[in-house]
C-alpha positions as a Python dict, from the first residue, in 0.01 Angstrom:
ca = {
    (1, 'X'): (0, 0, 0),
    (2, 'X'): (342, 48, -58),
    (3, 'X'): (471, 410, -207),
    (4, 'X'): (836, 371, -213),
    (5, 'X'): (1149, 267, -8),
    (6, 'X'): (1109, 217, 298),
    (7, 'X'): (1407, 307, 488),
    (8, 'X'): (1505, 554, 682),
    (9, 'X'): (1793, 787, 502),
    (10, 'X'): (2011, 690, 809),
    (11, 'X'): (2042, 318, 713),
    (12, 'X'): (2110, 435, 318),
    (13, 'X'): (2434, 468, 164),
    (14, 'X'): (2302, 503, -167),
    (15, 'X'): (1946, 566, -334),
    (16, 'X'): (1870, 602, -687),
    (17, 'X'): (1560, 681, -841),
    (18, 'X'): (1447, 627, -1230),
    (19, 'X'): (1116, 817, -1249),
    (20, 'X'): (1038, 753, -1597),
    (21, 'X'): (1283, 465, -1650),
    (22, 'X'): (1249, 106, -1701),
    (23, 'X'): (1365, -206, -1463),
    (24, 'X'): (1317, -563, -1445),
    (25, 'X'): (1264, -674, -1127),
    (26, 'X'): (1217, -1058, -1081),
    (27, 'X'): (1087, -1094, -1406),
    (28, 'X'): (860, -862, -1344),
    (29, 'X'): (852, -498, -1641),
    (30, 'X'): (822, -177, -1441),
    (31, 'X'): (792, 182, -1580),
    (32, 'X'): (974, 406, -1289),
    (33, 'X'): (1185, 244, -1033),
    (34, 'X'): (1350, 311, -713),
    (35, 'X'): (1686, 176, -529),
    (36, 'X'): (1826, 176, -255),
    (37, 'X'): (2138, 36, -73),
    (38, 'X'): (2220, -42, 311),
    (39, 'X'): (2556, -222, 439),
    (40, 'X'): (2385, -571, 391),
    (41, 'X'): (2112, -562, 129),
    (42, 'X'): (1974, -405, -170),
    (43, 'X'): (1574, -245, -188),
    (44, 'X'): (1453, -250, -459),
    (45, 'X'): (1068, -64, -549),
    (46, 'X'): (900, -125, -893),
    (47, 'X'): (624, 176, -962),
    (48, 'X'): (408, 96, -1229),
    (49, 'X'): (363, -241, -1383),
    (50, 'X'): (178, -351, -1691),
    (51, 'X'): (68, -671, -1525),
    (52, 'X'): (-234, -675, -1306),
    (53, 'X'): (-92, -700, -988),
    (54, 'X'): (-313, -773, -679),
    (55, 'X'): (-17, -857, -399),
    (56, 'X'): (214, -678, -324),
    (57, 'X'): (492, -840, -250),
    (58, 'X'): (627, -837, -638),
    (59, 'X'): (676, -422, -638),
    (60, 'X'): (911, -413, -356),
    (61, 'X'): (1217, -636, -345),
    (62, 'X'): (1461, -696, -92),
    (63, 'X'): (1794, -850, -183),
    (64, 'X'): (2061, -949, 125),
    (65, 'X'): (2409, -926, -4),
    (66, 'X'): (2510, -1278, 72),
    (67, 'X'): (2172, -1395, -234),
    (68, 'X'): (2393, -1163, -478),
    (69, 'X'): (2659, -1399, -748),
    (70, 'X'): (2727, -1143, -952),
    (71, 'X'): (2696, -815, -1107),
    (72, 'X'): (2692, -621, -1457),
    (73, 'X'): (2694, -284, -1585),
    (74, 'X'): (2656, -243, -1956),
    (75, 'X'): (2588, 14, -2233),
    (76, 'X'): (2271, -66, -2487),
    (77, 'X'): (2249, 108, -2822),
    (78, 'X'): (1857, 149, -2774),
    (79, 'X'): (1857, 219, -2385),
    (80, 'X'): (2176, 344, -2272),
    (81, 'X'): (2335, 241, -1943),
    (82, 'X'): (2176, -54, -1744),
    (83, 'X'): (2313, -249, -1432),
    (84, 'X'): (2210, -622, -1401),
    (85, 'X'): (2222, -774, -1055),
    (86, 'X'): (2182, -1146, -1056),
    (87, 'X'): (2042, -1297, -676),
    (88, 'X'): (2032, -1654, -658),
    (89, 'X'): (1657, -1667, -685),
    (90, 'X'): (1600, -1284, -871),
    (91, 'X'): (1760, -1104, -1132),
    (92, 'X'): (1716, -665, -1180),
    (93, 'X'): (1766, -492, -1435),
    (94, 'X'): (1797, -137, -1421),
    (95, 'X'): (1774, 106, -1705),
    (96, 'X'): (1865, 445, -1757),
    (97, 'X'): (1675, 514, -2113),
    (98, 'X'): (1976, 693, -2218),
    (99, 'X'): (1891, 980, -1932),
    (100, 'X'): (2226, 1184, -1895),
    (101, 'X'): (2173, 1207, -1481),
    (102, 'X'): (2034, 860, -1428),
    (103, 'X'): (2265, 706, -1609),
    (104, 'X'): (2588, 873, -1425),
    (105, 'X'): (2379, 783, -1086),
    (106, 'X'): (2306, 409, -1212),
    (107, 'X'): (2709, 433, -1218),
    (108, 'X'): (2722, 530, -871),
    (109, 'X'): (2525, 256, -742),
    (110, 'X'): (2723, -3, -935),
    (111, 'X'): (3040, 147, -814),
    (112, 'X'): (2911, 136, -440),
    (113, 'X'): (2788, -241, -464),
    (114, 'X'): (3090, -345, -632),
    (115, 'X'): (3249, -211, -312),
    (116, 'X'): (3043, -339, -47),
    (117, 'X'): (3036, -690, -226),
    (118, 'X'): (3423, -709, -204),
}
């Protein structure tokens, strides 16, 4: 079963976690969240799901740059600061439920894609 990212910190150059957050990860609602970010792709680990899920393959996500059109960060009135990548077959959606930390780190990330999409 799988319990996280699953990379080793020397292929990261960025990792954010949202504990008690929520995400959207290819149409999929997850409570808790992690990312992560190498020079070529984006992982992406969904913790707890409402759905009954039996595989899994829909909790961990891996999307190569070269899937990725575009990219959004925005601020919601009712869940502060959220990033929204869309892949050419997935969207995410990260949230940071207005979390101070999360939502400067959810910057971080969004900064650091924009850069290695250029």
């Amino acid at each position: 079963m799988v319990d996280g990212i699953l990379l080793d910190p020397s292929q990261l150059k960025g990792k954010v976690k949202g504990g008690r957050a929520g995400a959207e990860i290819a149409g999929m609602t997850y409570i808790g969240y992690e990312i992560a970010v190498t020079s070529h792709s984006i992982h992406v680990y969904g913790d707890n799901c409402n759905a009954d899920i039996q595989d899994e393959e829909y909790r961990y996500l891996v999307l190569p740059f070269d899937s990725v059109r575009a990219i959004e960060m925005k601020d919601l009135s009712d869940r502060g600061r959220c990033i929204v990548v869309y892949g050419l077959d997935d969207d995410l959606i990260f949230y940071s439920e207005n979390q101070k930390s999360l939502s400067k780190n959810l910057k971080r990330v969004f900064l650091l894609l924009s850069k290695l999409l250029a």
